[in-house]
CHARMM internal coordinates of N, CA and C (Angstrom, degrees):
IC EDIT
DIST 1 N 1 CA 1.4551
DIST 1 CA 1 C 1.5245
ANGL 1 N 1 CA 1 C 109.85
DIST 1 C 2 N 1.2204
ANGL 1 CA 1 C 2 N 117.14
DIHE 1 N 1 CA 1 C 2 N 152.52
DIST 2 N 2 CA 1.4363
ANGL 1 C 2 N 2 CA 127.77
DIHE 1 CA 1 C 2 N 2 CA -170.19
DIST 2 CA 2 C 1.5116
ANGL 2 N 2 CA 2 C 108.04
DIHE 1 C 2 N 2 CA 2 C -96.59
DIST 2 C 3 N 1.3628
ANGL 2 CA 2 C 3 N 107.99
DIHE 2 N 2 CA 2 C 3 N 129.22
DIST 3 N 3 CA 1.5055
ANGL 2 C 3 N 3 CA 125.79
DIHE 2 CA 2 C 3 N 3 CA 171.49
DIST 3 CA 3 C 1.3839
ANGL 3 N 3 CA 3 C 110.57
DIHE 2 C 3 N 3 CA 3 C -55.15
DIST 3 C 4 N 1.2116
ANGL 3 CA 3 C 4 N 123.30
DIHE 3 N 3 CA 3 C 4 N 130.85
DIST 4 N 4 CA 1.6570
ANGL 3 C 4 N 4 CA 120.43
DIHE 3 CA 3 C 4 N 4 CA 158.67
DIST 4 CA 4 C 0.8793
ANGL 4 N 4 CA 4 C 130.08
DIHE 3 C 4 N 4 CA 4 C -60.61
DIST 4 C 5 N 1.8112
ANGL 4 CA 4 C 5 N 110.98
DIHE 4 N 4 CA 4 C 5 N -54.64
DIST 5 N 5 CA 1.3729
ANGL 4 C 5 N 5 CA 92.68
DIHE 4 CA 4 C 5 N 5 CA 151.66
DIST 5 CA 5 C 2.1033
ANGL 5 N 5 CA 5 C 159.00
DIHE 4 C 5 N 5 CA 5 C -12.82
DIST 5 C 6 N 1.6310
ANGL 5 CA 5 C 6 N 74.20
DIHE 5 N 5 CA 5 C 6 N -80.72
DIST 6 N 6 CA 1.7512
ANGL 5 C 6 N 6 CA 96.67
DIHE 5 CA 5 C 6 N 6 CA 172.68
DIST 6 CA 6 C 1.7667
ANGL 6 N 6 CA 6 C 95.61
DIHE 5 C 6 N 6 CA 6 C -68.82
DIST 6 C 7 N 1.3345
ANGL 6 CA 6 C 7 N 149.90
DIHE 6 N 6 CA 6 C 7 N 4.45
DIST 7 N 7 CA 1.6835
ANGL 6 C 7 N 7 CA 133.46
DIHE 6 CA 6 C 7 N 7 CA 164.44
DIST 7 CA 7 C 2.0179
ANGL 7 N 7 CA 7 C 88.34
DIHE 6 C 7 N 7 CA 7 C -92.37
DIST 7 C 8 N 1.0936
ANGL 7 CA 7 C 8 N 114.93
DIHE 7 N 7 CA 7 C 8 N -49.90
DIST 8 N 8 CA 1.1353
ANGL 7 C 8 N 8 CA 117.63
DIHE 7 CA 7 C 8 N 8 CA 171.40
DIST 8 CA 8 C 1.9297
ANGL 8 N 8 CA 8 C 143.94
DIHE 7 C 8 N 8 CA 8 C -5.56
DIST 8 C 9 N 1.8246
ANGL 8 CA 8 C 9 N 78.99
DIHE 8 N 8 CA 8 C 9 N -68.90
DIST 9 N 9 CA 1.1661
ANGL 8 C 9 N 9 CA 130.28
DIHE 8 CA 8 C 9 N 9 CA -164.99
DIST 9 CA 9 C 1.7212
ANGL 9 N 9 CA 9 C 86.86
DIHE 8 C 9 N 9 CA 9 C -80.06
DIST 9 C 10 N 1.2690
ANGL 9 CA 9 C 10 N 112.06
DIHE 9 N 9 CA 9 C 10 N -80.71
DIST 10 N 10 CA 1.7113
ANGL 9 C 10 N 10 CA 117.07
DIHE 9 CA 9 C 10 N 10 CA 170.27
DIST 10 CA 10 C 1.8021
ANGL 10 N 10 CA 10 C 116.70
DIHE 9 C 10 N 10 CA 10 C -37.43
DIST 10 C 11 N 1.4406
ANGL 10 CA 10 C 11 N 127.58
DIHE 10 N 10 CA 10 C 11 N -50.59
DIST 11 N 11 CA 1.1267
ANGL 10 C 11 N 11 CA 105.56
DIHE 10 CA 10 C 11 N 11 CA 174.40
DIST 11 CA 11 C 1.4999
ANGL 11 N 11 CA 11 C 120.14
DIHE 10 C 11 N 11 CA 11 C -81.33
DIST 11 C 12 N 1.1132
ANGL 11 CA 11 C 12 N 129.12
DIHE 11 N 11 CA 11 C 12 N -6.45
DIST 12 N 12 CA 1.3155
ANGL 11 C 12 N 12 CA 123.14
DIHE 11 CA 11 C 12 N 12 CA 161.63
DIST 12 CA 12 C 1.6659
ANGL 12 N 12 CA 12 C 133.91
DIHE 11 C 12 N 12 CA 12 C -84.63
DIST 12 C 13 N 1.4016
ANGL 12 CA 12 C 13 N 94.41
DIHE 12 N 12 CA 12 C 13 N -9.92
DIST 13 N 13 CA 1.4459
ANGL 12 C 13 N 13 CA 112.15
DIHE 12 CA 12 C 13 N 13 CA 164.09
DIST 13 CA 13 C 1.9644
ANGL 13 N 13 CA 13 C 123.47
DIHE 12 C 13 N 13 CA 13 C -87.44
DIST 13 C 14 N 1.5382
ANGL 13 CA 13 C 14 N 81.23
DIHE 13 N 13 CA 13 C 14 N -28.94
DIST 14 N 14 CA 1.8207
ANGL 13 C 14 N 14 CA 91.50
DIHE 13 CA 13 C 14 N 14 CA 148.45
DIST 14 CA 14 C 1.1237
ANGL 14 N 14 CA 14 C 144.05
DIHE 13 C 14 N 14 CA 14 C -92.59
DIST 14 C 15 N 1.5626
ANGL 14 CA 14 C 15 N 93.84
DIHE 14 N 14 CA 14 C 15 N -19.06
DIST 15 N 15 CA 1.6574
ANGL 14 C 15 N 15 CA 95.27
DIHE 14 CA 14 C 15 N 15 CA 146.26
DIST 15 CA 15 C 1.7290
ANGL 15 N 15 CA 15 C 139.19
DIHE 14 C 15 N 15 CA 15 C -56.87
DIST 15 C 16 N 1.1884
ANGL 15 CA 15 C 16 N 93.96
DIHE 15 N 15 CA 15 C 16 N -53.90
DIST 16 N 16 CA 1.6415
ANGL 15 C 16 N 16 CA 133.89
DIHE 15 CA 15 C 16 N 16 CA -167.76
DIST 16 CA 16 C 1.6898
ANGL 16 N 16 CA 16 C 68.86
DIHE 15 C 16 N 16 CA 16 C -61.44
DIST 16 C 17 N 1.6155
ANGL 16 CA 16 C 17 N 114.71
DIHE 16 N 16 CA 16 C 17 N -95.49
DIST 17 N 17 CA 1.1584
ANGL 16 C 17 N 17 CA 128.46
DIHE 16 CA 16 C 17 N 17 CA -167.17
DIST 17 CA 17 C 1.5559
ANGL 17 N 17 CA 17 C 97.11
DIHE 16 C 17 N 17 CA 17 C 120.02
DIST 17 C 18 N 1.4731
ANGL 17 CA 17 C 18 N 127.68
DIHE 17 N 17 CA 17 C 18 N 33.42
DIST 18 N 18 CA 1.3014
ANGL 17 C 18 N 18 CA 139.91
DIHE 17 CA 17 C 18 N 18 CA 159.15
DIST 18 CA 18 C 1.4029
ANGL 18 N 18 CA 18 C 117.55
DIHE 17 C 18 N 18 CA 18 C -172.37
DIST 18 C 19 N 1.3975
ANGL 18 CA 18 C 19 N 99.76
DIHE 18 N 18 CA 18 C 19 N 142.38
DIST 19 N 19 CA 1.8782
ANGL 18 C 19 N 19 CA 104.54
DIHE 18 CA 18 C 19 N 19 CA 177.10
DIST 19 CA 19 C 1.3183
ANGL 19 N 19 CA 19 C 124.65
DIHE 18 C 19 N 19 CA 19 C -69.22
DIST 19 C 20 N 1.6160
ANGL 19 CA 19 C 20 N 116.63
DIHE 19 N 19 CA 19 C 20 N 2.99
DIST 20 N 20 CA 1.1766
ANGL 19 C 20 N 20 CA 134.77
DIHE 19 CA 19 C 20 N 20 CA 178.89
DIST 20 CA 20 C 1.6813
ANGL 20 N 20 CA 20 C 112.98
DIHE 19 C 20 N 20 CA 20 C -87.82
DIST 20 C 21 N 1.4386
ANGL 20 CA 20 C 21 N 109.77
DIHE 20 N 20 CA 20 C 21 N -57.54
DIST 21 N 21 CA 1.3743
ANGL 20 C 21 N 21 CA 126.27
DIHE 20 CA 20 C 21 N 21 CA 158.28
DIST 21 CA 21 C 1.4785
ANGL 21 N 21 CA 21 C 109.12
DIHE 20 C 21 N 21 CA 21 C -56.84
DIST 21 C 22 N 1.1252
ANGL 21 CA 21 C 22 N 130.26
DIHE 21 N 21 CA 21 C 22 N -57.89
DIST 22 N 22 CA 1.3416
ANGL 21 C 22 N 22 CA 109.18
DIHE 21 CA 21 C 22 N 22 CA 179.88
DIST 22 CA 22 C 1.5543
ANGL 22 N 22 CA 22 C 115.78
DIHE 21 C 22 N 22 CA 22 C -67.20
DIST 22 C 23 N 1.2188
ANGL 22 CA 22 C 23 N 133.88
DIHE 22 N 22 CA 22 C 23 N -32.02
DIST 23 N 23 CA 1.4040
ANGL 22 C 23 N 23 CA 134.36
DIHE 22 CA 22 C 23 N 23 CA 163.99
DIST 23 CA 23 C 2.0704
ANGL 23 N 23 CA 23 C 119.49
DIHE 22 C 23 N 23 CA 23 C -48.46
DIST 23 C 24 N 1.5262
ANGL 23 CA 23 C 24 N 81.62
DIHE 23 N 23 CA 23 C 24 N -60.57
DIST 24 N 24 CA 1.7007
ANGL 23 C 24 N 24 CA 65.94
DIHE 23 CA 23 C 24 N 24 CA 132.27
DIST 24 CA 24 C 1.5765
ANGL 24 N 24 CA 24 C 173.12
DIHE 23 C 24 N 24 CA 24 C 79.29
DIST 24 C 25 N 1.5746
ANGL 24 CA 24 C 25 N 104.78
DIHE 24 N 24 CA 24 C 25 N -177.28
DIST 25 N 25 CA 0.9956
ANGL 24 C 25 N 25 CA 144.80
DIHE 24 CA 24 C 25 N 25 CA 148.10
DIST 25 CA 25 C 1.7622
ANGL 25 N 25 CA 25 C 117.41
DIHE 24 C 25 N 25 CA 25 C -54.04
DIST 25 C 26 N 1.3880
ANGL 25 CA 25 C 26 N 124.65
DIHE 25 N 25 CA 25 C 26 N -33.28
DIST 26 N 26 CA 1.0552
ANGL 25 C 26 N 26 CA 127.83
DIHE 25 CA 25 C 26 N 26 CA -165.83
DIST 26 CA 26 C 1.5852
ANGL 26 N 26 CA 26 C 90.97
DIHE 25 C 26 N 26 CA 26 C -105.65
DIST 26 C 27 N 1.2758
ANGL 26 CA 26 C 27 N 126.70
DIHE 26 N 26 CA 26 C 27 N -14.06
DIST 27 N 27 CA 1.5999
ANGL 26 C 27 N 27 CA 123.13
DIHE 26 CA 26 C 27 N 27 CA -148.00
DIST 27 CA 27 C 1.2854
ANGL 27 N 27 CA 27 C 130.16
DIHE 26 C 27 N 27 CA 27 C 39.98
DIST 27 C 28 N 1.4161
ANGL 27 CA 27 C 28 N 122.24
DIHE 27 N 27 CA 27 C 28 N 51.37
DIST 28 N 28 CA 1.0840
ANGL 27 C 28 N 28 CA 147.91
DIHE 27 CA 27 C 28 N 28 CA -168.86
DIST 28 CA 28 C 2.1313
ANGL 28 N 28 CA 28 C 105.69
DIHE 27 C 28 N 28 CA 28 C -115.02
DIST 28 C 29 N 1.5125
ANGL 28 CA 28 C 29 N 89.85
DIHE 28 N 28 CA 28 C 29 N 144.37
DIST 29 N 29 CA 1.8094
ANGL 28 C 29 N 29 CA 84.35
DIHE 28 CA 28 C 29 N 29 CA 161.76
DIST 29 CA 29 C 1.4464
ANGL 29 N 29 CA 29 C 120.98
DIHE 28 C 29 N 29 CA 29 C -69.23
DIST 29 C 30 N 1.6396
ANGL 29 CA 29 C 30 N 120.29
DIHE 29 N 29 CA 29 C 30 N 140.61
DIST 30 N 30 CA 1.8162
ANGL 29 C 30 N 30 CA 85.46
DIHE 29 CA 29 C 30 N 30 CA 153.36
DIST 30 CA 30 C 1.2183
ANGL 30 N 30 CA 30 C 171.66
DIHE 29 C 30 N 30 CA 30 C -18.73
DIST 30 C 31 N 1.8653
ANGL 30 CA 30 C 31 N 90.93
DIHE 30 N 30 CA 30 C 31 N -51.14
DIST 31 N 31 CA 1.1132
ANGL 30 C 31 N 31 CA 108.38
DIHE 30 CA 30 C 31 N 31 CA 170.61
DIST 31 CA 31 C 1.5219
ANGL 31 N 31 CA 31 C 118.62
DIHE 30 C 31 N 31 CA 31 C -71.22
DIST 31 C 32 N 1.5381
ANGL 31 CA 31 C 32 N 110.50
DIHE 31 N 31 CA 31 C 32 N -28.59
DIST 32 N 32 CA 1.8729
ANGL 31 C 32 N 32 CA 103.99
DIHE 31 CA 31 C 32 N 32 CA -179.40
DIST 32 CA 32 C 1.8189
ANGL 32 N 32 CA 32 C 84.74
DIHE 31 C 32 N 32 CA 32 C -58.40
DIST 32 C 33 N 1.1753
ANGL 32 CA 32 C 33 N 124.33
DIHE 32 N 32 CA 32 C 33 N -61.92
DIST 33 N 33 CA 1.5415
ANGL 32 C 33 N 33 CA 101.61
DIHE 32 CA 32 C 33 N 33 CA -150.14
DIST 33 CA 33 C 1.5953
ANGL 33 N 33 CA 33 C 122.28
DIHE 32 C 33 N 33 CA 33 C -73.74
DIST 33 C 34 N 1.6756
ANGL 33 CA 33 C 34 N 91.89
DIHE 33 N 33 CA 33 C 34 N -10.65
DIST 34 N 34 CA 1.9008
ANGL 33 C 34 N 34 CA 79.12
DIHE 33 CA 33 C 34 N 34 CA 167.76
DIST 34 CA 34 C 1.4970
ANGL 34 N 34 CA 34 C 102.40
DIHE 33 C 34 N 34 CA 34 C -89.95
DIST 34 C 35 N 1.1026
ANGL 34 CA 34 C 35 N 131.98
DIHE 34 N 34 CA 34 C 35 N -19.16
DIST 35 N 35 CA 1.8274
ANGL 34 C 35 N 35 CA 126.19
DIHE 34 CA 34 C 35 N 35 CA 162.72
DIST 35 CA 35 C 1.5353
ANGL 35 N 35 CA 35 C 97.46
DIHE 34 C 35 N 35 CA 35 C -49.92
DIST 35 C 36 N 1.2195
ANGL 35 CA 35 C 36 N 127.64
DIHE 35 N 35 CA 35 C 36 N -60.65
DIST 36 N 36 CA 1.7024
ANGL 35 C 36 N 36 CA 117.22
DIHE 35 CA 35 C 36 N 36 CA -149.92
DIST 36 CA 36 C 1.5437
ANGL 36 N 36 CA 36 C 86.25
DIHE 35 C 36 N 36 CA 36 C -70.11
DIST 36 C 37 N 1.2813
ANGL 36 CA 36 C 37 N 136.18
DIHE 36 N 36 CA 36 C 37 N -39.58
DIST 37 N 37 CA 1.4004
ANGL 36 C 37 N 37 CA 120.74
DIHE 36 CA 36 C 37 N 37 CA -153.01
DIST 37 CA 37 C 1.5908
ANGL 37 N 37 CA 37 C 100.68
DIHE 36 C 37 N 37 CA 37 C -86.25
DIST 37 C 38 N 1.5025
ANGL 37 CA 37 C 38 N 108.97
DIHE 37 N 37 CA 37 C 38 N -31.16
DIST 38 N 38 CA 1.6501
ANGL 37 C 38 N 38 CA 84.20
DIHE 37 CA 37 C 38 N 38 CA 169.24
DIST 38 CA 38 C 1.7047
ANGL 38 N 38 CA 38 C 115.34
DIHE 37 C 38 N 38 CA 38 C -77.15
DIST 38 C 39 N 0.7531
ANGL 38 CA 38 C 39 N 141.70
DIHE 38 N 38 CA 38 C 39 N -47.95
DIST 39 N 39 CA 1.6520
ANGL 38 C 39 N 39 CA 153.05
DIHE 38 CA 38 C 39 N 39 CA 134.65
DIST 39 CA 39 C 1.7525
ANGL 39 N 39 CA 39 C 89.32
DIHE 38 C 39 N 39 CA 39 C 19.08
DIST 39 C 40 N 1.0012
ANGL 39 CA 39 C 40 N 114.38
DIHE 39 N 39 CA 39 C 40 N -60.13
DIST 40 N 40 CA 1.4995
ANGL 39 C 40 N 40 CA 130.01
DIHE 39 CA 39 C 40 N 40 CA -144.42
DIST 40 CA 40 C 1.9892
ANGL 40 N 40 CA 40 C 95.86
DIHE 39 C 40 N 40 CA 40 C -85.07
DIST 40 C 41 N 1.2601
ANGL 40 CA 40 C 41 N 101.39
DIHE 40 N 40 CA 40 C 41 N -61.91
DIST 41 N 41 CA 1.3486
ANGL 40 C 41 N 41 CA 98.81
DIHE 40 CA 40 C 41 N 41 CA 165.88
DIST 41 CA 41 C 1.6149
ANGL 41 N 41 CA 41 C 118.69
DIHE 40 C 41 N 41 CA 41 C -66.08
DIST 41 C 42 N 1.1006
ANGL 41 CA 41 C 42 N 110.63
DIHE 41 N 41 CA 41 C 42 N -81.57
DIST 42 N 42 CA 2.5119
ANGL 41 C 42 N 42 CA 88.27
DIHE 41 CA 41 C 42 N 42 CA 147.74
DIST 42 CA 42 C 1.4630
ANGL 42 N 42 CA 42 C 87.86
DIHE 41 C 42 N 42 CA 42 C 30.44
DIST 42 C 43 N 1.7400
ANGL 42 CA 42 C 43 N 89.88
DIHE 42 N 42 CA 42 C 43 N -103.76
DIST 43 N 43 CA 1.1489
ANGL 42 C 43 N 43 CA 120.99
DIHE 42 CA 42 C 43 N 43 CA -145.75
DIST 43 CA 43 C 1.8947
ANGL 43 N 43 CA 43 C 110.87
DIHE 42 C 43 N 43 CA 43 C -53.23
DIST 43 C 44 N 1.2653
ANGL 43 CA 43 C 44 N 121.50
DIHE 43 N 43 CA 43 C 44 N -36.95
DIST 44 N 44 CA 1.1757
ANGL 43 C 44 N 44 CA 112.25
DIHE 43 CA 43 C 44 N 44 CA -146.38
DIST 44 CA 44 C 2.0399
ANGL 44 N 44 CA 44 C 80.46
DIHE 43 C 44 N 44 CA 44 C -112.22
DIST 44 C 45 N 1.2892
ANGL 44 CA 44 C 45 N 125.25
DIHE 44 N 44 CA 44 C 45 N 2.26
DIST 45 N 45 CA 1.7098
ANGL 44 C 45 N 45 CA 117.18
DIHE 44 CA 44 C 45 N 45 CA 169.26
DIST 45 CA 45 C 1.1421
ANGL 45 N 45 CA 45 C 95.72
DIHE 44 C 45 N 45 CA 45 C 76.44
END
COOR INIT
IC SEED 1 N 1 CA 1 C
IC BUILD
């Protein structure tokens, strides 16, 4: 099952249209959101 987070993390970085802007926007480090987004691909192959 998929984290909310890490779907989160991905549509706000496609929003933004960077992991910088979405980091952020979320008040998050970079690195959590390029972890959740690889996490996310991980997850989905």
């Amino acid at each position: 099952m998929l984290r909310p987070e890490l779907l989160k993390a991905f549509i706000i970085a496609a929003e933004t249209g960077s992991f910088s802007a979405a980091a952020r926007q979320l008040g998050k480090h970079l690195t959590t959101i390029s972890g959740n987004i690889a996490r996310l691909e991980d997850e989905l192959g």
